[in-house]
FIMAR-311833 format. One record per residue: x, y, z of N, C-alpha, C in turn; residue in three letters; residue number from 0. Coordinates in nm, 4 decimals, padded with zeros to 6 digits, always signed. Example, Ala and Ser with C-alpha at 12.3 -4.5 7.8 and 13.67 -1.06 7.14 Angstrom:
(node (+01.3190 -00.5690 +00.7800) (+01.2300 -00.4500 +00.7800) (+01.3200 -00.3300 +00.7800) "ALA" 0)
(node (+01.2850 -00.2250 +00.7080) (+01.3670 -00.1060 +00.7140) (+01.2900 +00.0030 +00.7870) "SER" 1)
This chain:
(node (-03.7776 -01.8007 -01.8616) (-03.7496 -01.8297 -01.7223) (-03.6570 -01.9499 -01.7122) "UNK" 0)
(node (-03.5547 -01.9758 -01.5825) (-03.4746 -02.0579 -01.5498) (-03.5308 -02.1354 -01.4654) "UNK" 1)
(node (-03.5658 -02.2555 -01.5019) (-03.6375 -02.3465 -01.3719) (-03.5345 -02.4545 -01.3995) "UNK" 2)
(node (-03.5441 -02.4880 -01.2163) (-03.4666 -02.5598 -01.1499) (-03.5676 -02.6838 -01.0548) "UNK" 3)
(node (-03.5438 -02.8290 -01.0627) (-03.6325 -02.9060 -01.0114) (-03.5656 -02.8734 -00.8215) "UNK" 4)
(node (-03.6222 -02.8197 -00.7298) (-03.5675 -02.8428 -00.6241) (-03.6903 -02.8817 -00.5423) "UNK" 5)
(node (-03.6461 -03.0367 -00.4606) (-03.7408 -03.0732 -00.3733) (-03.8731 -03.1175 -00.4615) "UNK" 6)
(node (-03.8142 -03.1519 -00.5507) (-03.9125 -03.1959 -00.6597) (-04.0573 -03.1399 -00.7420) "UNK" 7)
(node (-04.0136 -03.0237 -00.7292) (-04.0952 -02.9212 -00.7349) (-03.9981 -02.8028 -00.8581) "UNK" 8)
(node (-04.0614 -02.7787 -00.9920) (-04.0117 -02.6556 -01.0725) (-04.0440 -02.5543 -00.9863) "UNK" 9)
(node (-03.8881 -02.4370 -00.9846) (-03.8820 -02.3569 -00.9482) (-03.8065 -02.2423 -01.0086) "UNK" 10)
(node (-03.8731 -02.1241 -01.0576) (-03.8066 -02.0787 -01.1473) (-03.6635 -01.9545 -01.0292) "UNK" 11)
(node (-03.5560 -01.9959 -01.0993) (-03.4188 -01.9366 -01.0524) (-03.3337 -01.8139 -01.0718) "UNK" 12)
(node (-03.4530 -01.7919 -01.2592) (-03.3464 -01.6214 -01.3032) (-03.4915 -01.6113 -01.4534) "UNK" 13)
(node (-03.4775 -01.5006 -01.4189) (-03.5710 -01.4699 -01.4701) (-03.5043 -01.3765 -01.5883) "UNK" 14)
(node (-03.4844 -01.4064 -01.7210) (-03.4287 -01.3225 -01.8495) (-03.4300 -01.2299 -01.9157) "UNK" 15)
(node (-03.3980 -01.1261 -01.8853) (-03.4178 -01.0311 -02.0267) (-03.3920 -01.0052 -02.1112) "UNK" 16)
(node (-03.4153 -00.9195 -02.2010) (-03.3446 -00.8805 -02.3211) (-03.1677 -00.8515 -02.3182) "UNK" 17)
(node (-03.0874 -00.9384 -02.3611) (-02.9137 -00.8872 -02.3264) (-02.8915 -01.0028 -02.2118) "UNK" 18)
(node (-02.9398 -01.0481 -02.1841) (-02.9060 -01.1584 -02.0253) (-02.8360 -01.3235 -02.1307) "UNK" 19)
(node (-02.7972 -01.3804 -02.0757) (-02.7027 -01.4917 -02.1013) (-02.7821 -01.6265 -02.0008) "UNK" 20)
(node (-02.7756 -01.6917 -02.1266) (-02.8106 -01.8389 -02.0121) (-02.7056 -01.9521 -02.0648) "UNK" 21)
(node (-02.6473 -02.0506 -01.9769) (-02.6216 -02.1682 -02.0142) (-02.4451 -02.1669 -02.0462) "UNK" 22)
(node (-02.4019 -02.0399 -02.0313) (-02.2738 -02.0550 -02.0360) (-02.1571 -02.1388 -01.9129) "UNK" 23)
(node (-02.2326 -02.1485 -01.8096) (-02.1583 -02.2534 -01.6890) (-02.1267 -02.3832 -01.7480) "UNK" 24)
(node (-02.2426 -02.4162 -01.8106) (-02.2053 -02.5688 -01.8795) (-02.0900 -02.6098 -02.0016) "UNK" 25)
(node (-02.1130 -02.4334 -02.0575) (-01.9694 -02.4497 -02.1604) (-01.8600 -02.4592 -02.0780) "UNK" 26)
(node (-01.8369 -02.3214 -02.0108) (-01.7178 -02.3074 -01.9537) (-01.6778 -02.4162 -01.8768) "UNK" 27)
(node (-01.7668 -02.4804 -01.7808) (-01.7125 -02.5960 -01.6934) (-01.7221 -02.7091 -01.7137) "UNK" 28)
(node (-01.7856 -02.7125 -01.8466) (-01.7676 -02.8974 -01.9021) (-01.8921 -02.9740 -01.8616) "UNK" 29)
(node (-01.9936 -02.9513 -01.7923) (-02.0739 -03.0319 -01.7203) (-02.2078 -02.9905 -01.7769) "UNK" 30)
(node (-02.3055 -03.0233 -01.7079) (-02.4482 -03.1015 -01.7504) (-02.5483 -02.9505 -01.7267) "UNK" 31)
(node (-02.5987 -02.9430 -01.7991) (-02.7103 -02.7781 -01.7466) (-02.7587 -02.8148 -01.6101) "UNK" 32)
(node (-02.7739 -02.6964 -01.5384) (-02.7806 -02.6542 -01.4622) (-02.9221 -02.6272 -01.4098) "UNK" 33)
(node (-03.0439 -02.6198 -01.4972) (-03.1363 -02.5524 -01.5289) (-03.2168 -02.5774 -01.6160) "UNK" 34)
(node (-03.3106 -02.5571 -01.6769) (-03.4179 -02.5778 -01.7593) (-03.4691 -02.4185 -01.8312) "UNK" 35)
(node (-03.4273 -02.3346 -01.9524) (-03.5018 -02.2732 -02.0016) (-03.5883 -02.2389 -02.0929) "UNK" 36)
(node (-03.7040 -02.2087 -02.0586) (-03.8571 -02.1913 -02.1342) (-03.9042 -02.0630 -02.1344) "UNK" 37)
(node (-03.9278 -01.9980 -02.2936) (-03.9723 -01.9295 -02.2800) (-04.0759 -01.8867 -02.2698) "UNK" 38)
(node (-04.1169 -01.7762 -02.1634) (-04.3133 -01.7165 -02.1881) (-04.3777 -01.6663 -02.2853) "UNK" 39)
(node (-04.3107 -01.6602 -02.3780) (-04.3604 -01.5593 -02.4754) (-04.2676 -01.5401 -02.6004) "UNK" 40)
(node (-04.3284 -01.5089 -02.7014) (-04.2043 -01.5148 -02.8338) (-04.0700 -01.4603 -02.8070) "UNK" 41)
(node (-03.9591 -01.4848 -02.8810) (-03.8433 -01.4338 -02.8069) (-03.7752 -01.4577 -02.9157) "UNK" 42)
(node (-03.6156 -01.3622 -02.9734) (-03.5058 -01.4090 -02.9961) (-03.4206 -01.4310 -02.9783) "UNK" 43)
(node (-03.3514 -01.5966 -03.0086) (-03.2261 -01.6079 -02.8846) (-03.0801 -01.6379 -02.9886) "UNK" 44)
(node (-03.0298 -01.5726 -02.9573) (-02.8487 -01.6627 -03.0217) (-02.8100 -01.7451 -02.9478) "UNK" 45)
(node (-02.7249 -01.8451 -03.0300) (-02.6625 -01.9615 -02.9408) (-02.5014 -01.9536 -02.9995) "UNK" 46)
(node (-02.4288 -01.9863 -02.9130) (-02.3089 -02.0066 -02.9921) (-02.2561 -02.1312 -02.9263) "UNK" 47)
(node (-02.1560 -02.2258 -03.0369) (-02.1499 -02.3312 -03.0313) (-02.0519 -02.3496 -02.9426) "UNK" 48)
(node (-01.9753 -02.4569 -02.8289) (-01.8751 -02.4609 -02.7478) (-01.7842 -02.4219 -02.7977) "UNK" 49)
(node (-01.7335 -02.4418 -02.9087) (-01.5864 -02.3604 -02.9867) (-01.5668 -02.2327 -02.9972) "UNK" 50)
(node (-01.6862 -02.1870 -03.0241) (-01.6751 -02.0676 -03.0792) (-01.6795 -01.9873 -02.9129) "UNK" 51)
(node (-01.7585 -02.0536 -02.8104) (-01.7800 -01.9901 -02.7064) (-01.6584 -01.9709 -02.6519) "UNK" 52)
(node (-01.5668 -02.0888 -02.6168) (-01.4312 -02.0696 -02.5630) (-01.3291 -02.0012 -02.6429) "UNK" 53)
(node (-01.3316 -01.9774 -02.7737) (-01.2705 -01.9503 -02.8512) (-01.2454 -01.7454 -02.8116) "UNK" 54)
(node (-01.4007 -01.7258 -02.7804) (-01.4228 -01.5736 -02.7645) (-01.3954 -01.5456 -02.6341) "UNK" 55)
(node (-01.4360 -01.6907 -02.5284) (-01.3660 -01.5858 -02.3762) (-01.2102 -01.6043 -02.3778) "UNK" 56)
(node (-01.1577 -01.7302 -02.4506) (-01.0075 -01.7331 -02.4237) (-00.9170 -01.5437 -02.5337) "UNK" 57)
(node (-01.0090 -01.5632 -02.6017) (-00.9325 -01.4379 -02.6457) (-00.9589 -01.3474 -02.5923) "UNK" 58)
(node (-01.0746 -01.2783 -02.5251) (-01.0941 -01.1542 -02.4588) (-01.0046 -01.1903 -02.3189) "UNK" 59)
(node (-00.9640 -01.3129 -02.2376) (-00.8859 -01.3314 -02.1547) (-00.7864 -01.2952 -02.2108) "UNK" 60)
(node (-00.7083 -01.3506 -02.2854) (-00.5481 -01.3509 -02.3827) (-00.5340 -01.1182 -02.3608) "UNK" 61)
(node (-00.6618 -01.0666 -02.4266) (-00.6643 -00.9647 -02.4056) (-00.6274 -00.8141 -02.2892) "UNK" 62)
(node (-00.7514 -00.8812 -02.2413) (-00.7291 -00.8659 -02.0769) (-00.5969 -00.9133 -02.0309) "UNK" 63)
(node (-00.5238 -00.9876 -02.0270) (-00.4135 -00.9926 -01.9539) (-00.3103 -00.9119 -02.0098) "UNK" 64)
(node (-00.3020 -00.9787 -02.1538) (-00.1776 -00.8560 -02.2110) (-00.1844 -00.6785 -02.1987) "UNK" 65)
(node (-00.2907 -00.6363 -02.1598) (-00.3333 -00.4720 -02.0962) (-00.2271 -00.4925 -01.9975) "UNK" 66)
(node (-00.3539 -00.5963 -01.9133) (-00.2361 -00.5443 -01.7620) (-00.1128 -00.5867 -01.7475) "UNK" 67)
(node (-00.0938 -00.6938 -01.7789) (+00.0659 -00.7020 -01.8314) (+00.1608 -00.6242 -01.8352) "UNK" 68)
(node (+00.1286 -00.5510 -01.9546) (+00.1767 -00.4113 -01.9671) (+00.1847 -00.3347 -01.8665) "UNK" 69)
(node (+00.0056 -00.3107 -01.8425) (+00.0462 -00.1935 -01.7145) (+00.1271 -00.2439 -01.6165) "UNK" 70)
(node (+00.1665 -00.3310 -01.5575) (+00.1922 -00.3512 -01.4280) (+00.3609 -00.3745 -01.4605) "UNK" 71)
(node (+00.3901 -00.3420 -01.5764) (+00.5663 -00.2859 -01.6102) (+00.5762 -00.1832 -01.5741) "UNK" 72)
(node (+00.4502 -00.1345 -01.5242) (+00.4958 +00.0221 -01.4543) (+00.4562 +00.0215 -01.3077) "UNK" 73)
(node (+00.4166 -00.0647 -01.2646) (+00.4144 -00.0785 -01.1118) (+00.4983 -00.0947 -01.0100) "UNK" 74)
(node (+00.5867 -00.0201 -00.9567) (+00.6889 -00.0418 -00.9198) (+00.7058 -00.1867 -00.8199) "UNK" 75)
(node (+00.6067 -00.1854 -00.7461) (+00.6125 -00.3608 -00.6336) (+00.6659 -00.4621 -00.7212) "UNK" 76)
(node (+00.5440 -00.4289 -00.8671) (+00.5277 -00.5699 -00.9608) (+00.6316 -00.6035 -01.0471) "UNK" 77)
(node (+00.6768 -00.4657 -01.1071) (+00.7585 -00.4849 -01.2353) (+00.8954 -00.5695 -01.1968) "UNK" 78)
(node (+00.8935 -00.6180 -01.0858) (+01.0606 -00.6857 -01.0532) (+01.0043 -00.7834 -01.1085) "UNK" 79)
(node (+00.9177 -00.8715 -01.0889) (+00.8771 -01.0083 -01.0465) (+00.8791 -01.0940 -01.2279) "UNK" 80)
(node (+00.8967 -01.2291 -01.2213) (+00.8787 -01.2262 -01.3844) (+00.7582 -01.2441 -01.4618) "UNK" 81)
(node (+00.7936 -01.2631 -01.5784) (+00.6770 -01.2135 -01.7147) (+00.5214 -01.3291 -01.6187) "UNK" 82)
(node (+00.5703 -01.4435 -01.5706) (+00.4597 -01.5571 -01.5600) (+00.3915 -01.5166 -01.4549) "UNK" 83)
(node (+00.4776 -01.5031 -01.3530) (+00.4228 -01.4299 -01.2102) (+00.3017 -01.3025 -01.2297) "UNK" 84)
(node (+00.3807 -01.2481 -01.3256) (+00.3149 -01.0863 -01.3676) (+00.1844 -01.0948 -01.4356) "UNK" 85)
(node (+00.1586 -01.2191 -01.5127) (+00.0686 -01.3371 -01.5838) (-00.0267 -01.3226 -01.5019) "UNK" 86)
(node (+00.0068 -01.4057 -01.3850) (-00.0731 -01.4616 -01.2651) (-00.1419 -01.3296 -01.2427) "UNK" 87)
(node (-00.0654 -01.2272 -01.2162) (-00.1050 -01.1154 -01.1339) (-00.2499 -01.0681 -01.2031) "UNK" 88)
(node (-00.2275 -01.0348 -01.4081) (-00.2993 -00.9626 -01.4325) (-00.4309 -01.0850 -01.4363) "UNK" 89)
(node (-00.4192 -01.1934 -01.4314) (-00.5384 -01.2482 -01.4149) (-00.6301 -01.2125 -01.3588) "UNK" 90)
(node (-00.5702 -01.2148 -01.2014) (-00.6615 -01.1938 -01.0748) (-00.7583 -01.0857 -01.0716) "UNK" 91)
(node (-00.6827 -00.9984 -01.1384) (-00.7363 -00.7983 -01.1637) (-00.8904 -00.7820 -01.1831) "UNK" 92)
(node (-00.9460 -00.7334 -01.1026) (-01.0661 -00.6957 -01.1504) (-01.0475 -00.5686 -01.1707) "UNK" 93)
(node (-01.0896 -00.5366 -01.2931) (-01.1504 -00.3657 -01.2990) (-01.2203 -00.3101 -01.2474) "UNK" 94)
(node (-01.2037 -00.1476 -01.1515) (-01.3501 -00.0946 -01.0941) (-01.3268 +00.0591 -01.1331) "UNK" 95)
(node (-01.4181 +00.1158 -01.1237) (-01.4357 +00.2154 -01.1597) (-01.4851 +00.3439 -01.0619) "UNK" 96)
(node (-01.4423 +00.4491 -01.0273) (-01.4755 +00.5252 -00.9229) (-01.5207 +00.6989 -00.9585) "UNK" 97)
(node (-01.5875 +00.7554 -00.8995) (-01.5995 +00.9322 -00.9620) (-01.5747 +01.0011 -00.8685) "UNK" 98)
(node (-01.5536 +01.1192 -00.8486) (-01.4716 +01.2356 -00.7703) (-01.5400 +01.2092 -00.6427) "UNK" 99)
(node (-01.4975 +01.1920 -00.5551) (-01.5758 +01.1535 -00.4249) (-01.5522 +01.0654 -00.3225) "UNK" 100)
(node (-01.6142 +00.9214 -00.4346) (-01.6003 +00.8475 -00.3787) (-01.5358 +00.7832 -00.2914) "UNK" 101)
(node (-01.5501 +00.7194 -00.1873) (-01.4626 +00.6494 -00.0931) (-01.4414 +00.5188 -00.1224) "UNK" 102)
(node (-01.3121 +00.4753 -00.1490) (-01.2586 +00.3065 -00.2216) (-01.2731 +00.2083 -00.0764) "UNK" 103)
(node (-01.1897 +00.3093 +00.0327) (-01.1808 +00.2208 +00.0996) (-01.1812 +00.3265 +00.2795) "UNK" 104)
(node (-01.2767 +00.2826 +00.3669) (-01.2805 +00.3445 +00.4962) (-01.1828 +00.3099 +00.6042) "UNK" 105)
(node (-01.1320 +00.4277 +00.6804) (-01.0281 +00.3877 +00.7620) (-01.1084 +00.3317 +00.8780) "UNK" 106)
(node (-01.1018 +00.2171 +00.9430) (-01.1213 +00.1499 +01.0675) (-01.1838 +00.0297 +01.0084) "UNK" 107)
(node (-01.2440 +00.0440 +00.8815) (-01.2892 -00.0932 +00.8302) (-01.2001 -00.2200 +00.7681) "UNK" 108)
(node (-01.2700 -00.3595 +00.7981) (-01.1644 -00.4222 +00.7583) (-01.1195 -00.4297 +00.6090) "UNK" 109)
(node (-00.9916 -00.4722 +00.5836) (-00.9841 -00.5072 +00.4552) (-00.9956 -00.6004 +00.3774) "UNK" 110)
(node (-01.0614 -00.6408 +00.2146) (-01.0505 -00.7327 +00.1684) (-01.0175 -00.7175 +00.0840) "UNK" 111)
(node (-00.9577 -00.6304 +00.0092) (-00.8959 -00.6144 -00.1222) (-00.7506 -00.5004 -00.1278) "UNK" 112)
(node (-00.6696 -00.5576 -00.2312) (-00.5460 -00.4794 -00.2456) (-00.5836 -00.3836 -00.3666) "UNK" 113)
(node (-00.5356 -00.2870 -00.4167) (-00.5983 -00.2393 -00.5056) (-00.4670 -00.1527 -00.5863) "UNK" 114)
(node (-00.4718 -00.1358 -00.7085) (-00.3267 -00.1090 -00.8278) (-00.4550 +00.0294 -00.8453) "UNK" 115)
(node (-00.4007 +00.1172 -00.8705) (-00.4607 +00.3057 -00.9441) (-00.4548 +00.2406 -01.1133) "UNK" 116)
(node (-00.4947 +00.2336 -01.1669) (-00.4864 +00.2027 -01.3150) (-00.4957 +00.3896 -01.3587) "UNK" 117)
(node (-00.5860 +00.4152 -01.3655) (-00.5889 +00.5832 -01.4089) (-00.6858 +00.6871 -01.3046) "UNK" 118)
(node (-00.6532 +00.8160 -01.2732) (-00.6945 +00.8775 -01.2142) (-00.6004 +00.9033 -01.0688) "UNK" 119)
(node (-00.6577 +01.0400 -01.0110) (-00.5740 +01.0663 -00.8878) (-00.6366 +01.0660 -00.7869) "UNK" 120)
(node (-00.5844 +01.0044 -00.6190) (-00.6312 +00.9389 -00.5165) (-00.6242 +01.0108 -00.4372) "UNK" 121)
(node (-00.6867 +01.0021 -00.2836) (-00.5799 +01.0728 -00.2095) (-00.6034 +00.9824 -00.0549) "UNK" 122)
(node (-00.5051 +00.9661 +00.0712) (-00.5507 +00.9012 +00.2024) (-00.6154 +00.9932 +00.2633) "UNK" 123)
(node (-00.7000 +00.9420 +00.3348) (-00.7151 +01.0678 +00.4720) (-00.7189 +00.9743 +00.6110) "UNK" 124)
(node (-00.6409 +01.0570 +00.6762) (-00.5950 +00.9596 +00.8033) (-00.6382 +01.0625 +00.9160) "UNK" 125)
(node (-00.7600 +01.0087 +01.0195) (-00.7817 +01.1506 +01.1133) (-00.8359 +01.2526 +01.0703) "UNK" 126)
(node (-00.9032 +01.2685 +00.9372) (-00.9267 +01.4272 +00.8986) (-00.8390 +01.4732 +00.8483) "UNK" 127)
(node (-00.6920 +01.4172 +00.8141) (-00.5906 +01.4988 +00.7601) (-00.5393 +01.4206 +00.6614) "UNK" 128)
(node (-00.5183 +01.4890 +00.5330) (-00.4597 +01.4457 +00.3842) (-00.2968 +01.3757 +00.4105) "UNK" 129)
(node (-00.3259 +01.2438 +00.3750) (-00.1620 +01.1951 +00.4638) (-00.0739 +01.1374 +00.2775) "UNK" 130)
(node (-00.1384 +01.1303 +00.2065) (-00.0959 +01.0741 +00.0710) (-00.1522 +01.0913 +00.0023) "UNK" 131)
(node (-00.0968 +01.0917 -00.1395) (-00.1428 +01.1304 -00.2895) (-00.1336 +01.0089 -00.3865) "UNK" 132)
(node (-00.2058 +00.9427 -00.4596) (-00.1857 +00.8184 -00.5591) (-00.2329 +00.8839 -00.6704) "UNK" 133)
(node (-00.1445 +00.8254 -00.7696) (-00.1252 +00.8200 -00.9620) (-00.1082 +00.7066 -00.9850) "UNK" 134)
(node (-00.1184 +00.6517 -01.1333) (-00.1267 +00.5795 -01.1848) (+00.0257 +00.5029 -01.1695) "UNK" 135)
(node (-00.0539 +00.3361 -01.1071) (+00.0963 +00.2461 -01.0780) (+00.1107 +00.2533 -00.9344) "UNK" 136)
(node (+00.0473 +00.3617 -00.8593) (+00.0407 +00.3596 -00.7422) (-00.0370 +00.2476 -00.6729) "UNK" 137)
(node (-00.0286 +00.1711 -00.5285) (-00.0752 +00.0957 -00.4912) (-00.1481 +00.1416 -00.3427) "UNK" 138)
(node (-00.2232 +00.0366 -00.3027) (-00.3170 +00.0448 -00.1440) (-00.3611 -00.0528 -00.0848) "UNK" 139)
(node (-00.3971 -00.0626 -00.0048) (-00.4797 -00.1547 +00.0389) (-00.3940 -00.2917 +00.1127) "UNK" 140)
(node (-00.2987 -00.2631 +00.1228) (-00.1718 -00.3916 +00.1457) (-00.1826 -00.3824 +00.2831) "UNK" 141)
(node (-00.1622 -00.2591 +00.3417) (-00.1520 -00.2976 +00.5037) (-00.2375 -00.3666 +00.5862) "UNK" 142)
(node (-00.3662 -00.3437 +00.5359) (-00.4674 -00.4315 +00.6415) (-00.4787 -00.5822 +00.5986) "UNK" 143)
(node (-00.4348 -00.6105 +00.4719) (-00.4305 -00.7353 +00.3887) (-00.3245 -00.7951 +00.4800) "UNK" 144)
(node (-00.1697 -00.7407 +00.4779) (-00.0592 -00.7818 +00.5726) (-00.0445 -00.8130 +00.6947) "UNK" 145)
(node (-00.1039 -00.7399 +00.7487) (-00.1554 -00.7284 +00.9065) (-00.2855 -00.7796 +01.0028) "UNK" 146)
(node (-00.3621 -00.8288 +00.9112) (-00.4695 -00.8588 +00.9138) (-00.5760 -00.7464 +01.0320) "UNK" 147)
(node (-00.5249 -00.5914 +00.9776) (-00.5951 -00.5011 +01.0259) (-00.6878 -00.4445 +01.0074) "UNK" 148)
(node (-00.7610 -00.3608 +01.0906) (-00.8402 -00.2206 +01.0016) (-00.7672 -00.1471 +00.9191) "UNK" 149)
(node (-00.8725 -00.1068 +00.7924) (-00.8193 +00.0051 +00.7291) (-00.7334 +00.1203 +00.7822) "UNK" 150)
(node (-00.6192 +00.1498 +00.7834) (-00.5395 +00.2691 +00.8455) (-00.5690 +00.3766 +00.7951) "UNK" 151)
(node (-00.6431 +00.4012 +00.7024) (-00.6655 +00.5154 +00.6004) (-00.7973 +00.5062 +00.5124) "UNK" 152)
(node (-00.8619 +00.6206 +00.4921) (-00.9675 +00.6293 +00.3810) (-00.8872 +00.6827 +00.2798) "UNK" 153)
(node (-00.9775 +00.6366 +00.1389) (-00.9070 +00.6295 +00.0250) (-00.9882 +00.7685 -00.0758) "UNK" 154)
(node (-00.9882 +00.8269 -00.0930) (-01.0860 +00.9087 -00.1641) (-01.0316 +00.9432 -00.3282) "UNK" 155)
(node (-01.1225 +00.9560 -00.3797) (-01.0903 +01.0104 -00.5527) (-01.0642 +01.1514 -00.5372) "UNK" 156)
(node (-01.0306 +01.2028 -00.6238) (-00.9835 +01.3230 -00.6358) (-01.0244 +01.3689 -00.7992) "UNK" 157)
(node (-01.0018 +01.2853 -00.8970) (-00.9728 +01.3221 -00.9997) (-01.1643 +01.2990 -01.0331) "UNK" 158)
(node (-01.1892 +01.3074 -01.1879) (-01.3013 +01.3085 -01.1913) (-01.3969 +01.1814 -01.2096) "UNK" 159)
(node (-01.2634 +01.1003 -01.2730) (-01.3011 +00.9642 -01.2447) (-01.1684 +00.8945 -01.2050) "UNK" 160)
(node (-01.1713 +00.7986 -01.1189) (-01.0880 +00.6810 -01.0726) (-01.0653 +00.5250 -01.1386) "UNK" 161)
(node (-01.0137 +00.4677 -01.2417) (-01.0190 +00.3258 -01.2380) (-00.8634 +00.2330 -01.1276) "UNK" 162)
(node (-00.9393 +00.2059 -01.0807) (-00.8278 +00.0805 -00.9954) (-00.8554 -00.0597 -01.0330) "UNK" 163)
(node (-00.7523 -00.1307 -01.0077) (-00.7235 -00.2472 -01.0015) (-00.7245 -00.3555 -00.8916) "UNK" 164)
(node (-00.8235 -00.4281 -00.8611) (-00.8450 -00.4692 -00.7212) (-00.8116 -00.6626 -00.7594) "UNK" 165)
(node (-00.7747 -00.6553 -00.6030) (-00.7291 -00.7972 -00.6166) (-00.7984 -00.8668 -00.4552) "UNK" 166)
(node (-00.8591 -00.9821 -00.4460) (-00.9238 -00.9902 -00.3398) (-00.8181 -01.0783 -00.1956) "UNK" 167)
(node (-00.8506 -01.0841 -00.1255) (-00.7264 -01.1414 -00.0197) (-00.6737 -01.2716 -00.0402) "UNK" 168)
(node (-00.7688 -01.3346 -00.1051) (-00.6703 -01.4805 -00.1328) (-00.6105 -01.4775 -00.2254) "UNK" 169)
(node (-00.6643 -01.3920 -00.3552) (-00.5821 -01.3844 -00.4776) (-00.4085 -01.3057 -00.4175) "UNK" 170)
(node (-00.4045 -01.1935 -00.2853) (-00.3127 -01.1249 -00.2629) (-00.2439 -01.2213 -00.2298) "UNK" 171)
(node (-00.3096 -01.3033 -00.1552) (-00.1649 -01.3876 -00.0346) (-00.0961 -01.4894 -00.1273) "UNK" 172)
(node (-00.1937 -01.5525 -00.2088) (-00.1694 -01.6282 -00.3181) (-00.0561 -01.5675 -00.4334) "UNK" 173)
(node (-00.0863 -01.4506 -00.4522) (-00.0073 -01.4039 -00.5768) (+00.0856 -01.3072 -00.5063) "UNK" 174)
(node (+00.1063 -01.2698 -00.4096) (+00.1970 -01.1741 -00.3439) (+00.2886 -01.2415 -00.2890) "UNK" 175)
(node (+00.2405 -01.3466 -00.2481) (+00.3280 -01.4316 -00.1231) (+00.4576 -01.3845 -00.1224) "UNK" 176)
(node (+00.5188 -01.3683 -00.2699) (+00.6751 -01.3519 -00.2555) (+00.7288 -01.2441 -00.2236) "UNK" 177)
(node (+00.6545 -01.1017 -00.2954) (+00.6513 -00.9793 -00.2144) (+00.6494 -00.9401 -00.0878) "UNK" 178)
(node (+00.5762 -01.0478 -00.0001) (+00.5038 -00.9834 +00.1505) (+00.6406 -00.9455 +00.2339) "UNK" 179)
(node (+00.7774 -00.9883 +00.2205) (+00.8681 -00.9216 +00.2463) (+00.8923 -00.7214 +00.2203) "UNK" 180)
(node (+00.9066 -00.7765 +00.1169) (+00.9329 -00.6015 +00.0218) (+00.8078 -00.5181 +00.0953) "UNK" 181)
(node (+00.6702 -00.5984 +00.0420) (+00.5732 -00.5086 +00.1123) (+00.5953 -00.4604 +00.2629) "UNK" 182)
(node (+00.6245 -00.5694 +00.3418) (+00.6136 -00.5412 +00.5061) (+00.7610 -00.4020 +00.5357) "UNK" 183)
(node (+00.8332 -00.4097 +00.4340) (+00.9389 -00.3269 +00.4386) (+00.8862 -00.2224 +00.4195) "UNK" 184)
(node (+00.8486 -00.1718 +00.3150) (+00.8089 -00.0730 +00.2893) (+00.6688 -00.0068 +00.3691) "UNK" 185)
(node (+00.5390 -00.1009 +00.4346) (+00.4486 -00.1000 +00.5019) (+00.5320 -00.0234 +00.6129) "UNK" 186)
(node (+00.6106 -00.0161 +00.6568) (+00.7296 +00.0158 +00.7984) (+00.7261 +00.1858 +00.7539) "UNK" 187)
(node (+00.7368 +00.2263 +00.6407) (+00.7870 +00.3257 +00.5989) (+00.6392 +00.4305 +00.6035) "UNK" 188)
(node (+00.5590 +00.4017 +00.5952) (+00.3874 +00.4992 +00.5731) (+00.3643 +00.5795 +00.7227) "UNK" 189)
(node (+00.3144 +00.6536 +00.7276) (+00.2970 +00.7430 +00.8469) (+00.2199 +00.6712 +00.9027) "UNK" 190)
């Protein structure tokens, strides 16, 4: 268990299981634990030392970026912009994952995320009626981000599974800023 003194009183905060992680905030951010953990009962735990800890997220980062990196040489918005910018971009990226069905994103709801097709095929529905098709490199989610609107469109999967690339609104305005031209141009152009 994770106990935390609050109000001067132990209070336990996260409770552990088998595969669960404790104590990595203090690597990553330099500072003082957070917490107190004790275990109830026999247990085995790994530790890894601050070097080795940063050593393994800076490379699975280094990783992660050079993917999207790549991918986003095929994005048509992105691929103008340069190698550092493009940097920035694949940082932000969260991966998500979607199956034949699903709805990414509802038309009338607001928006908070821009979103890149990494693999799989999309489709809009605007009104009940099929208004667009997305493939991989294809993009969404920009107009209500731009406009600060409702969703204009539901987003649906098509294929059997969907992965996209989502970016949240401050990371957009932040990392788009220079685009929001090109975008609003092209935003002009969608039914």
């Amino acid at each position: 268990e994770c106990i935390k003194k609050i109000d001067g009183e132990d209070k336990v905060v996260k409770t552990c299981e088998p595969g669960d992680v404790f104590g990595e905030l203090a690597l990553l951010y330099n500072c003082p634990r957070a917490a107190s953990v004790v275990a109830k009962n026999e247990c085995v735990c790994w530790q890894l030392d601050r070097e080795s800890f940063n050593h393994i997220v800076k490379e699975a980062a280094a990783i992660k970026r050079n993917k999207y990196e790549s991918f986003l040489k095929s994005v048509s918005l992105i691929s103008s912009i340069d190698a550092y910018e493009r940097s920035q971009i694949a940082d932000a990226l969260v991966p998500e994952t979607f199956k034949k069905g699903d709805t990414i994103v509802t038309q009338g709801e607001p928006g908070d995320k821009f979103y890149i097709v990494e693999d799989g095929a999309l489709y809009a529905m605007k009104g009940g009626d099929r208004v667009m098709e997305y493939k991989s490199g294809d993009y969404f989610g920009e107009l209500a981000l731009l406009k600060n609107q409702p969703r204009a469109a539901s987003v649906v999967v098509d294929s059997a599974e969907a992965k996209v690339l989502s970016m949240t609104r401050l990371s957009f305005s932040k990392m788009l800023g220079p685009l929001q031209g090109l975008l609003a141009r092209q935003a002009d152009a969608y039914k």
